[in-house]
C-alpha positions in Angstrom: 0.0 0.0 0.0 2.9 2.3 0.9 4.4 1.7 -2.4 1.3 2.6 -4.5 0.6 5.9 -2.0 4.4 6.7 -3.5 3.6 6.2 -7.3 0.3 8.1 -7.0 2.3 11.0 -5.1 4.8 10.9 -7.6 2.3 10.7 -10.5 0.8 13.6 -9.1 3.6 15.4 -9.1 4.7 14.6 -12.4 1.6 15.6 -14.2 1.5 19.3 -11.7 5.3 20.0 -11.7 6.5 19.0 -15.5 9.6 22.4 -14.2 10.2 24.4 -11.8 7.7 27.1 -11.2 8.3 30.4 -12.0 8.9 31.6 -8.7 12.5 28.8 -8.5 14.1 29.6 -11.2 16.5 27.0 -12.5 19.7 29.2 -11.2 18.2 29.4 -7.9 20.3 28.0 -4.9 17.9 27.9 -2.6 17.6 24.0 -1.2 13.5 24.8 -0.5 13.4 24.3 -4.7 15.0 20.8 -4.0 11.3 20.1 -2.8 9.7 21.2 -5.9 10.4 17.5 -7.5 7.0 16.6 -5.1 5.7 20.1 -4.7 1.8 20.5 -6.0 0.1 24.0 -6.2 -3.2 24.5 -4.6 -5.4 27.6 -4.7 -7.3 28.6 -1.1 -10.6 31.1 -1.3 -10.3 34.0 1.1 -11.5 32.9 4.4 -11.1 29.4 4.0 -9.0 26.6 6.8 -5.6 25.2 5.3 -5.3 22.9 8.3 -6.6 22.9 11.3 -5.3 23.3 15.0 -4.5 20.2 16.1 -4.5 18.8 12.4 -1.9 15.6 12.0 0.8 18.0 10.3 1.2 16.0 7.1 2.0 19.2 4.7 4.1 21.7 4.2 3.9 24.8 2.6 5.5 28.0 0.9 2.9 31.3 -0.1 3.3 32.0 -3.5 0.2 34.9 -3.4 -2.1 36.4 -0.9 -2.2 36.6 2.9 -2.1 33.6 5.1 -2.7 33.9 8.7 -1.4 31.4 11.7 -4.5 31.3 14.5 -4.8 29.9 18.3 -7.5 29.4 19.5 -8.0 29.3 23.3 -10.1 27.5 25.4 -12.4 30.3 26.9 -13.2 31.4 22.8 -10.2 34.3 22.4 -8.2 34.0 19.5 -4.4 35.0 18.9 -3.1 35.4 15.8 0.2 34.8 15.5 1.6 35.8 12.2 0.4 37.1 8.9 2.5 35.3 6.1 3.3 36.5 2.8 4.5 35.7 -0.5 7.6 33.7 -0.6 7.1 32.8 3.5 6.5 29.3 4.7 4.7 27.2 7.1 4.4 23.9 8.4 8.1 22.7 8.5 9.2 23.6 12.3 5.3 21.1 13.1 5.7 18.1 15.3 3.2 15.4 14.9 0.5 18.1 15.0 -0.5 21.8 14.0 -0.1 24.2 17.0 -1.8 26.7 15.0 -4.5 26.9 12.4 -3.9 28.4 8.7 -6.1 30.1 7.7 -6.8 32.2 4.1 -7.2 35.8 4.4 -7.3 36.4 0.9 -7.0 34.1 -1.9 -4.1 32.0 -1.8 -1.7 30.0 -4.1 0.3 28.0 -2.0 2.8 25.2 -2.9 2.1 22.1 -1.0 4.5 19.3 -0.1 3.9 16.2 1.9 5.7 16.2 5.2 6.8 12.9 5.3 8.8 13.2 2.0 10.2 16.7 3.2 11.8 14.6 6.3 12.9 11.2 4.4 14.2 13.9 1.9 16.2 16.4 4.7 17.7 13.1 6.3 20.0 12.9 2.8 20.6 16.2 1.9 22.9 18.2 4.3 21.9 21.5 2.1 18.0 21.5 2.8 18.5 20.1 6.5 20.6 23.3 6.9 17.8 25.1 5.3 15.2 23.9 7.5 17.5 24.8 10.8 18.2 28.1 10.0 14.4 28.8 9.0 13.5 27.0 12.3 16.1 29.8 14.2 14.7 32.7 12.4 10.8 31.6 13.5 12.7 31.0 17.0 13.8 35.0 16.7 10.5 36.4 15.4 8.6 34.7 18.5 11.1 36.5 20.8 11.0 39.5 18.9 6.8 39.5 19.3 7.3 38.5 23.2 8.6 41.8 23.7 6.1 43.9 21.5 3.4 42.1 23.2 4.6 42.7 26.7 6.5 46.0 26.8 5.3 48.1 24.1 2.1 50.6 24.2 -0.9 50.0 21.9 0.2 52.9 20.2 4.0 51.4 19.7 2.7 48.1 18.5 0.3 49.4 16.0 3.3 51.7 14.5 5.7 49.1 14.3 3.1 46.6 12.7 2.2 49.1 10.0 6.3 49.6 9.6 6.1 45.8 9.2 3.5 45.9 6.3 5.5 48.4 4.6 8.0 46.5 4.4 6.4 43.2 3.6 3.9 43.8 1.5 4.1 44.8 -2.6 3.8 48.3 -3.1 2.0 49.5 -6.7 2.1 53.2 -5.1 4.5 54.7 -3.1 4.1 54.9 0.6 0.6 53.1 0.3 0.3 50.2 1.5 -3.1 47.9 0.8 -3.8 45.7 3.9 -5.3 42.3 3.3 -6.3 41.6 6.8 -9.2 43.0 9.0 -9.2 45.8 11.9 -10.3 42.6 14.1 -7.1 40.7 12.7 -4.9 43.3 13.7 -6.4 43.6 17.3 -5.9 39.5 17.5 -2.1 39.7 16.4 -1.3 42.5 18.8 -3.5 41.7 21.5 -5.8 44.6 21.6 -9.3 45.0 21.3 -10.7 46.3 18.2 -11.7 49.6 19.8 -8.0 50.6 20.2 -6.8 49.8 17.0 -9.2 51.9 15.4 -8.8 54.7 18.2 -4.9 54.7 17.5 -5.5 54.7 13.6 -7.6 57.6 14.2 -5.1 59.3 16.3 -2.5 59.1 13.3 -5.1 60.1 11.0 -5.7 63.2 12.7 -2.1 63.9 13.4 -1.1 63.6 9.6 1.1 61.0 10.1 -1.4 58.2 7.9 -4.4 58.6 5.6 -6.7 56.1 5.6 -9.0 54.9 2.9 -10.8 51.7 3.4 -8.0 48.6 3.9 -5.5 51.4 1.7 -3.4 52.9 4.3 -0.9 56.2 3.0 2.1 57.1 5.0 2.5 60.6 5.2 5.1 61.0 7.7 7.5 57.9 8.1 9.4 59.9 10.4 6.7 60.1 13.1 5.7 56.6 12.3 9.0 55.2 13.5 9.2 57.3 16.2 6.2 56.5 17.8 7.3 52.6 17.3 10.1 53.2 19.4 9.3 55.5 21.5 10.5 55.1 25.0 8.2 53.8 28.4 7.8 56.4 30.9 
């Protein structure tokens, strides 16, 4: 049975993945395209559950469009989100025998899939993609740290500055200093662990100041200065 589970994998592969997608270019060296040889491409509607919390993690997966975000859910109801994840960002490799957090489509999604299983029989060979997989493992490792410390020393007003800073710098850009925001108000307030009320207060506030202009999801950064600033801006 195992056998014919690895032909129809494989079949499937061959007939999704005839090359490398555009996004691995042949002169890549980048050991994630080492995985492309079992990689299938699946599209997500906005809205819509990858995997679930507490899912069996048996895929892996790298955003090729849209927003993806990582959610907790806690016992009493509240929900934390922990990351938004872009284009070119991954998910699902640093799992253990289960999901610690849902995925979840914010918009619509293109995603490249690969089954876990594979991805570990596959790093126990190479030396290059178990590197790969370490160092992305460290730099998740960092980010959680680095979030620790927004969550519980900065001011709503810091968090929301430096998160917007964040999307700047994340997200494409068709118009200079504008940045188009996938997610919801609520979303935000979930990530940074404030209510909704407070993010839209604080968004407000920078409105009024001059320091954003808001129109709908489109938010326009009219003074960076301020922005990072208020980010950073010392406790008192």
């Amino acid at each position: 049975m195992q056998a014919t589970l690895n032909r129809m994998e494989q079949q499937a592969s061959n007939a999704n993945h005839r090359a490398l997608p555009a996004f691995a270019p042949a002169a890549s060296r980048d050991a994630l395209d080492l995985l492309e040889q079992f990689g299938v491409t699946v599209t997500v509607p906005r809205e819509r559950e990858i995997h679930g919390q507490g899912d069996d993690a048996k895929y892996c997966y790298r955003v090729l469009s849209g927003c993806v975000r990582m959610v907790n859910l806690m016992e009493d109801g509240r929900r934390q989100i922990g990351e938004f994840l872009m284009a070119g960002d991954v998910f699902g490799f640093d799992a253990l025998s289960t999901y610690d957090f849902a995925a979840e489509a914010v918009s619509d999604v293109v995603l490249r899939r690969y089954p876990r299983r594979m991805v570990d029989a596959f790093a126990e060979n190479n030396m290059a993609l178990a590197r790969r997989l370490r160092g992305m493992t460290s730099v998740s490792l960092r980010l959680a740290h680095t979030r620790l410390v927004s969550l519980g020393r900065k001011t709503a007003s810091e968090r929301i500055a430096s998160f917007l800073i964040e999307m700047t710098e994340r997200l494409p850009q068709g118009r200079a200093d504008v940045v188009d925001l996938p997610m919801s108000r609520t979303d935000m307030a979930d990530h940074l662990g404030l209510t909704i009320e407070t993010v839209c207060r604080v968004l407000a506030h920078l409105r009024k100041e001059g320091t954003i202009v808001i129109d709908r999801s489109s938010i326009t950064i009219r003074d960076g200065v301020a922005l990072q600033q208020m980010s950073s801006e010392p406790r008192h």
